[in-house]
N, C-alpha and C positions, 0 to 999 in steps of 0.2 A: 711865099712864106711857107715853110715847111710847117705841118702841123703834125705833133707828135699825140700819137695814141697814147693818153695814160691808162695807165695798167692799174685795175682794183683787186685789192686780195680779199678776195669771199670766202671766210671761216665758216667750217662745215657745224652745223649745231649738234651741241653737247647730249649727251644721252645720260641716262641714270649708271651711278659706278653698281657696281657687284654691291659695295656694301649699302651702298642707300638701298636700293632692292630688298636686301636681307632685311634690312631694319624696318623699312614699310610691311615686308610679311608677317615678321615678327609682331609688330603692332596693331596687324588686323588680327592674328589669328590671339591676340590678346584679349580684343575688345569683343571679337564672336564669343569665345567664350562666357565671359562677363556677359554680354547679353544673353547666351542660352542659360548663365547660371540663373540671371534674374526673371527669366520667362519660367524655367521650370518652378525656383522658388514660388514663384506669384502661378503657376497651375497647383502645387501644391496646397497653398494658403486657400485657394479656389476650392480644392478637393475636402480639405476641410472645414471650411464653411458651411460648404455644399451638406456633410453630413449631416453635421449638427443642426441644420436646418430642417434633413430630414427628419432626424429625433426629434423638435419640435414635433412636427408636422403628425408624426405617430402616436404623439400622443396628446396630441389633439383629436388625433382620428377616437383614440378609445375614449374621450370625451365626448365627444359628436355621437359615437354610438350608447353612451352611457344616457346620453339624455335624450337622443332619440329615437330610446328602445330599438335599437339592431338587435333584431333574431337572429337566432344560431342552432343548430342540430348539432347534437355529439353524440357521438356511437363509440364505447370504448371494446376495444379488445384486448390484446396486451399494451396498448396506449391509447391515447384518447385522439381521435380524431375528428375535424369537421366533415360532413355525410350529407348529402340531401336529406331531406325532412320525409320522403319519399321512407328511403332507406331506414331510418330511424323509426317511424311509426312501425313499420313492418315487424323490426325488431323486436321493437318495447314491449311488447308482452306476450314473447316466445319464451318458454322456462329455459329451451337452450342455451340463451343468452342470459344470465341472471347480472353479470360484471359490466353491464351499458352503465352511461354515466348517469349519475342522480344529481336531481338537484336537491335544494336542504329539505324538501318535503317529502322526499324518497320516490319523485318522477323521473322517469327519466324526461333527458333535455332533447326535444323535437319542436323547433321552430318556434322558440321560446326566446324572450330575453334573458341571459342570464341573472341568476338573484345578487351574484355580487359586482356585476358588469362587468368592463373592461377593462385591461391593460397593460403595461409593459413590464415584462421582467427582462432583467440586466445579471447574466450568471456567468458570462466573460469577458475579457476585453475586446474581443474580436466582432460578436454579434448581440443580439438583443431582439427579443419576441412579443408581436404584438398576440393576445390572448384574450378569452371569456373567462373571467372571475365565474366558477357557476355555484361558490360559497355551498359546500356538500359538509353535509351533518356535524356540524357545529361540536357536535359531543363526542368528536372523535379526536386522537389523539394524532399530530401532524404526523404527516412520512416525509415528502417535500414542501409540505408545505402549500397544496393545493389553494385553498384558501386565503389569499396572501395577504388580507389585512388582517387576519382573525389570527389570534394567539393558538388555538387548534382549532386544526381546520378538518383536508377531506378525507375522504377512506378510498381512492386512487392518488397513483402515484404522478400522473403526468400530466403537464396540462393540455388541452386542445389547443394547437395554434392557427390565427389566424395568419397570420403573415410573421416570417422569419428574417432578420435583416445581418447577411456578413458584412461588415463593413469593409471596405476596400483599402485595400494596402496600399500606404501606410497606415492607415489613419484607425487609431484603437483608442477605447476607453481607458484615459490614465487612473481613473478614479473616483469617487462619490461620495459625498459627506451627507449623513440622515441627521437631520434635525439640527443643523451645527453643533455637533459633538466636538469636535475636532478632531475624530476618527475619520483620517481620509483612507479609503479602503476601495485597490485595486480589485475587483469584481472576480470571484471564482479563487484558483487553488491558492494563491499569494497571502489570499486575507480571512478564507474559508467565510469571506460575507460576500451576500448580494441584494441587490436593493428591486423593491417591485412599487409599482406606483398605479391602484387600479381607482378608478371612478365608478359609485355607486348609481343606480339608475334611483329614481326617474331624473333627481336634480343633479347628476352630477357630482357628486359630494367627494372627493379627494383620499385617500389613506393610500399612508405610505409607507413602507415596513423594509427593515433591514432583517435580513434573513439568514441563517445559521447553518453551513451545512454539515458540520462537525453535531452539533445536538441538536437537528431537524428543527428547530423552531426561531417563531418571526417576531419581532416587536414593534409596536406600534404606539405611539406618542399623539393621542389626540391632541394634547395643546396647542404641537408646534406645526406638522406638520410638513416640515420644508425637507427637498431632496436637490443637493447639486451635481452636475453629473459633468466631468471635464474631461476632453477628447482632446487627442494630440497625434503627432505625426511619429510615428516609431519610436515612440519615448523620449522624443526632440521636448524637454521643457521648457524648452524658452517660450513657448506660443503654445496658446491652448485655447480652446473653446468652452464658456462654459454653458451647461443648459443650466437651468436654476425652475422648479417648480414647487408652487403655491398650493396645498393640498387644502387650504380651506379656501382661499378665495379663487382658485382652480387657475391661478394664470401661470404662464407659461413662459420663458424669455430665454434668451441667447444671443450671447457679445462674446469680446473676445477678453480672456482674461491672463494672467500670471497662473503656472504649473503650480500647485501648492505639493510640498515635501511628503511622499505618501506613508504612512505610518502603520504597514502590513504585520507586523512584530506586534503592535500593539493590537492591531484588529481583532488579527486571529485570537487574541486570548482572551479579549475582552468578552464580558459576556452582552448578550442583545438588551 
């Protein structure tokens, strides 16, 4: 019996065409993207968080130093700056030097608490200064505004700063509301207002003052007290941070809130 070999036909396996290929690159370099949009979005969101935390966090510092008597030396020349206490005594009573900084008693300040304490002033969008309140001669008539809760305040121009903060690009101050006015006022040339918020020693005691740089002077609302402060991402208002602080009962908070419509037209003209 003859036995006949059958023949099997073995089909060679199929490969991807040109266009499926296309279409798989296509669709990855779709969703890479989409993912790096949503990574970068969420470092962004991250980066301003991060700020506004900081901003807490500083001014909590000049609370902390308000109530826990932090000392300071200032030596002023053509500006005020912080000096070892070394350097300051030496100074303090050389006739050469008559322009060191006073305090409200006509001392100079060498390793001293300040009289008016701590705190932050806010004069752009970009950066914000932590500083010593050191409340100089009450009976002077303001230049900047030295004195920043006192309707006139020092007889220098500058204040001594502790710590300096640029914030990081993007992320800038959209704006700040004193007392709920409903004056929201971009900080510096926009609104010619800027907002300071210092703590009195020994308790800590809050004042917070919208400041004028068109007619050098500050106002100050003991009733109310309240300052909000909202950060955003390159003027992205969809999302904003806001700080919100308590100038009588000194607390301090930040979430995230809605960009509120800033109102620079009206700022600038209003009076403090």
């Amino acid at each position: 019996m003859t036995q006949r070999a059958s023949s099997r036909h073995v089909s060679a396996p199929k490969g991807f065409t040109l266009i499926e290929l296309l279409a798989v690159i296509v669709f990855m370099g779709i969703f890479s993207q989409l993912v790096m949009a949503n990574i970068y979005r969420g470092q962004q969101a991250q980066q301003l968080r991060q700020a506004s935390q900081d901003l807490v966090q500083d001014i909590r510092t000049a609370q902390t130093y308000a109530v826990g008597g932090q000392k300071v030396s200032i030596c002023k020349g053509s500006y005020s700056v912080i000096c070892p206490a070394t350097d300051c005594n030496t100074l303090k009573n050389n006739p050469a030097y008559p322009d060191l900084a006073l305090d409200n008693s006509g001392n100079t300040i060498c390793g001293e608490v300040p009289k008016g304490g701590y705190g932050i002033e806010i004069q752009s969008p970009t950066a914000y200064n932590l500083y010593p309140d050191t409340y100089v001669k009450t009976t002077d008539n303001p230049t900047t505004g030295q004195c920043r809760w006192y309707n006139s305040c020092g007889s220098y121009t500058d204040a001594a700063l502790l710590k300096s903060v640029t914030l990081q690009t993007p992320v800038q101050i959209w704006a700040f509301e004193y007392n709920n006015d409903s004056l929201i006022c971009t900080p510096g040339s926009l609104s010619h207002k800027e907002a300071y918020v210092t703590f009195e020693p020994p308790f800590g005691i809050g004042h917070i003052v919208r400041f004028d740089t068109q007619t050098k002077s500050g106002k100050q609302d003991v009733t109310i007290q309240s300052l909000k402060i909202w950060l955003t991402l390159g003027g992205d208002t969809s999302r904003c941070r806001k700080v919100s602080v308590n100038g009588i009962t000194g607390q301090v908070t930040e979430d995230i809130d809605t960009c509120p419509p800033t109102t620079n037209s009206s700022c600038s003209s209003a009076s403090i």
